[in-house]
N, C-alpha and C positions, 0 to 999 in steps of 0.2 A: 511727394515726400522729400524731406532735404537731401541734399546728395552728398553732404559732409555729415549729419548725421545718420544717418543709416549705415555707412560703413561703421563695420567691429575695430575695437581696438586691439590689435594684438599684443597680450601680454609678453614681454621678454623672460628667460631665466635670472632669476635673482629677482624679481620683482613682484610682491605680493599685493593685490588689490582687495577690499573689503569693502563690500556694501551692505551698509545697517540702515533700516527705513531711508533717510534722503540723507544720509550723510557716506560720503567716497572716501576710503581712506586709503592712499598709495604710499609706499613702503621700500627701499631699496638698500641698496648700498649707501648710496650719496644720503641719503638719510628719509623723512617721512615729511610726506603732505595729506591735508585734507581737504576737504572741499565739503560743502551744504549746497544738495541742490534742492532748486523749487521746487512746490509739491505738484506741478504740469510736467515735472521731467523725471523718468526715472532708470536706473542703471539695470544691469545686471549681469556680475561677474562671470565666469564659467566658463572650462572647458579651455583654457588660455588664451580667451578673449574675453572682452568687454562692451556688451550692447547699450545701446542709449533709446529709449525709448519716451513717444510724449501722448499725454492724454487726447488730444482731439485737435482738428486740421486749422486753427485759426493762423492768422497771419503772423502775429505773437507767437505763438509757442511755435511753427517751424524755425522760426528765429532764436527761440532760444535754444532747443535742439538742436538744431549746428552749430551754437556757440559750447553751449555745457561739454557737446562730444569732443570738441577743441580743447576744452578746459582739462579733459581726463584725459586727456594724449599728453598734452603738454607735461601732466603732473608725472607719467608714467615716462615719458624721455628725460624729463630733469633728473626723475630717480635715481634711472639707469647711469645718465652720462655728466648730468649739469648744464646749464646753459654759459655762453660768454661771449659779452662784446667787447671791442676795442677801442678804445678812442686816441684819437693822437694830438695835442699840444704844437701849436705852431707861433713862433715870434721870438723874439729879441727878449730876454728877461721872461719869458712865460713858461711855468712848471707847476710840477705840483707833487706833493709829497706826504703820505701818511704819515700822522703820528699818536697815535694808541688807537683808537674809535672814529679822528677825523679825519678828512682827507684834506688838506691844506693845497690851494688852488692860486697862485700867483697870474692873473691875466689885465694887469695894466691900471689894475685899478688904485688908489692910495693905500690900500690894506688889501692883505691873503682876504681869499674867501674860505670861508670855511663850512664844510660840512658834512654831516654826522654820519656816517656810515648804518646804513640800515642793518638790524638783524637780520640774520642770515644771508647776508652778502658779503663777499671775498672782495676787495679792492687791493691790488695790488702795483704799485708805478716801478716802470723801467728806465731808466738812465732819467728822468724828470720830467720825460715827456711823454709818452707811452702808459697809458691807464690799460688796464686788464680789470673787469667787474665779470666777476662767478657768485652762480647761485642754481640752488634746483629749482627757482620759482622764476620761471622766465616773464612773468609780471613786475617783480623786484628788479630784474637785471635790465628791464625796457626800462623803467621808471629813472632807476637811479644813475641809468647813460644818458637821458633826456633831461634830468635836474643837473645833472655835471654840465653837461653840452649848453646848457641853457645860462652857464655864468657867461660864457663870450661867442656866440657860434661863429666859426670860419667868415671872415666878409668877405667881398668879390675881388677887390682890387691888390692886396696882397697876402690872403689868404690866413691874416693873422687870428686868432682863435685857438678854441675846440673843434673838432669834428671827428664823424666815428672814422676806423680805419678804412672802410673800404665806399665812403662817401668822396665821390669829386666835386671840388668846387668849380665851378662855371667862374673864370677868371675874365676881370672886363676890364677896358683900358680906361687910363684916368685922363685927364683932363689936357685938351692939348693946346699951347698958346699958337694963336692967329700971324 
């Protein structure tokens, strides 16, 4: 049996789950998610936890079983708390700055980059260089640090870039004359 799915998810206070045929629906403070699962996996609420259970022992569905049971943890932590990552802005002229829906991203290039802020994600910048991205959907908040991170990533030699906060870059020496 998988050993991430067989473990219960334990329900927190504040935090209400629903399971109707294959559809999870979690609920909190931070506000509401849901999820559709396959018809090889199935939930079931109670008792303030949450079991994940799957049809029969293929190699497939233990794999999806540990995934799904991951999927309904994750939605029941973002409820409660939110998820957030950080990313930090490094070089000479390079910043970047919300204005209404987009986040405007200056990294060396002849024009800002620009882009669109997803639903239900919080993007907020400090001093210009300093990204903070919140969401209850910790799918949203990998995605949209990976497409940000993705206009300039950190390079070796002088570290100019995006990179998240708490990422080191392996610095290497450059080029030495004979």
């Amino acid at each position: 049996m998988s050993r991430v799915g067989k473990k219960p998810i334990d329900i927190p206070s504040g935090v209400q789950v629903a399971v109707q045929d294959s559809l999870v629906k979690v609920s909190g403070p931070k506000g509401e998610l849901t999820l559709l699962l396959p018809t090889i996996i199935q939930a079931d609420a109670g008792d303030g936890k949450v079991t994940v259970t799957r049809s029969d022992d293929t190699r497939e569905n233990r794999s999806f079983h540990g995934l799904y049971r991951s999927l309904i943890a994750n939605m029941v932590e973002g409820v409660e708390k939110a998820f957030t990552k950080n990313l930090v802005i490094e070089g000479v002229g390079f910043k970047a700055e919300v204005r209404g829906s987009t986040l405007v991203v200056t990294v060396g290039f002849s024009s800002p980059v620009e882009y669109a802020i997803p639903e239900g994600v919080d993007i907020a910048v400090d001093g210009g260089t300093r990204i903070k991205i919140t969401s209850i959907d910790k799918q949203k908040v990998g995605q949209a640090a990976a497409r940000i991170r993705g206009f300039s990533p950190a390079e070796p030699y002088k570290g100019k870039g995006i990179r998240y906060a708490d990422e080191r870059i392996r610095r290497k020496e450059g080029k030495t004359v004979a």
